[in-house]
N, C-alpha and C positions, 0 to 999 in steps of 0.2 A: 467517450473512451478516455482514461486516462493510464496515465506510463509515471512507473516509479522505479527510481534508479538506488538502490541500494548495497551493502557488501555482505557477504558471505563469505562463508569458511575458504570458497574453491576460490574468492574475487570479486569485480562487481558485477552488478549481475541489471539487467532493465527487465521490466513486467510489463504487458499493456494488460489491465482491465477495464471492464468496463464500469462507470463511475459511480453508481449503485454498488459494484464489491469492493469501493475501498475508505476504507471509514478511520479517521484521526480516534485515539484515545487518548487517554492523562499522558502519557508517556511513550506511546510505541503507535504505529502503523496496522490495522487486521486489513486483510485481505481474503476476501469469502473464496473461496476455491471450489466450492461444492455446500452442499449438504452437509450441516452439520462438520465443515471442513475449512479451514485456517489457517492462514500464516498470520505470524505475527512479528513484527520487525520494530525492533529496538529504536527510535528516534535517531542514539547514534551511531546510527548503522545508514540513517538515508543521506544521500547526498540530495535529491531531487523529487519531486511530486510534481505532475503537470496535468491539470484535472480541466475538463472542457463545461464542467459542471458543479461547481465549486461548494453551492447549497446542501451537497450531499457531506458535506464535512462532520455534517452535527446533526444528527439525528431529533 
């Protein structure tokens, strides 16, 4: 499991996924949410990433 603390429009906001849906890119955070389905979060937008599986970063 991992938990990603980031802001949004409404504030900040914590996610727990699990460590397989959450993958670093060049610049932003994806978050698998489904099927062909995404978030995507701006770098400076996280405060926090705490991944219990950490291999998963890099594809």
């Amino acid at each position: 499991m991992a938990t990603i603390i980031f802001d949004t429009p409404d504030g900040t906001r914590e996610r727990d996924v699990d460590d397989e849906d959450l993958n670093y890119r060049e610049d932003h955070w994806q978050v698998t949410l489904g099927d062909d389905d995404y978030l995507y979060i701006p770098l400076d937008r996280v405060y926090s990433v705490r991944m219990h599986d950490p291999h998963h970063l890099h594809d």
